[in-house]
C-alpha positions in Angstrom: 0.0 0.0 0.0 1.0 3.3 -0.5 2.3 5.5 2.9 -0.6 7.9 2.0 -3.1 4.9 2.1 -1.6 3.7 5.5 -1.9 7.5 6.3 -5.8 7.7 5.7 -6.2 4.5 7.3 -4.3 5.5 10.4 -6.6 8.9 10.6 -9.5 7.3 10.5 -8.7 4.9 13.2 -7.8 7.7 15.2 -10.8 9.4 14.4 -12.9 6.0 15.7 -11.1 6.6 18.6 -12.0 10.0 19.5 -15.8 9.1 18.9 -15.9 5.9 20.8 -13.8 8.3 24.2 -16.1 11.1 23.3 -19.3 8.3 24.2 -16.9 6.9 27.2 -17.2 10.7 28.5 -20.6 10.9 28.1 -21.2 7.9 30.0 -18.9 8.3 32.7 -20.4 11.9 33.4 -23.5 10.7 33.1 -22.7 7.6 36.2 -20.5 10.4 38.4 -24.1 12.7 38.4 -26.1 9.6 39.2 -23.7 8.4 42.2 -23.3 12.4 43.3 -27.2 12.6 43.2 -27.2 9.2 45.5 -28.2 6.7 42.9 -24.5 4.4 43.1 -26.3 1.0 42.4 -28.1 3.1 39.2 -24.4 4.9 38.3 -22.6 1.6 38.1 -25.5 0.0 35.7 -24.9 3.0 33.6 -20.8 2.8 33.5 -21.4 -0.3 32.3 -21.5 0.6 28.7 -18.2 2.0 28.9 -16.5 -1.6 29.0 -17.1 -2.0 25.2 -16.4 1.2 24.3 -13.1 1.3 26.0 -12.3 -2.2 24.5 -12.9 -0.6 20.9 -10.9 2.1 21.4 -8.0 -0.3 22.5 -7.9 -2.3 19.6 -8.3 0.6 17.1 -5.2 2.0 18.9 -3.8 -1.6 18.0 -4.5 -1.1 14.0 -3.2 2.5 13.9 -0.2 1.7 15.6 0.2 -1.4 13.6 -0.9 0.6 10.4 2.1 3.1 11.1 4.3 0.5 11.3 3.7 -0.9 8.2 3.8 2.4 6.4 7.4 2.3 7.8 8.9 -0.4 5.8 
């Protein structure tokens, strides 16, 4: 592939990234009002959506780092 291929590809992951954190923030502001407001049990049922989202993020990290790689050789 060429490096500007691997350089779009490596964006877009990044971009992925940003979206699926943005959604982690959301969520984890959304539990912290909950548990502040006395609702712990209810903020903990909420936070758990941000187990998946996190695990996304991870492995999108994975391809852009392995992406970059690539484009190096």
């Amino acid at each position: 592939m060429a490096k500007p291929v691997f350089n779009d590809a490596v964006v877009a992951c990044l971009d992925e990234i940003h979206t699926r954190l943005s959604e982690v923030t959301r969520i984890a502001k959304a539990a912290q009002a909950c548990a502040e407001a006395g609702s712990v049990s209810e903020a903990v049922t909420i936070s758990m959506d941000i187990e998946q989202l996190i695990y996304e993020a991870g492995r999108l990290h994975d391809a852009a780092s392995l992406l970059n790689r690539l484009s190096q050789h």
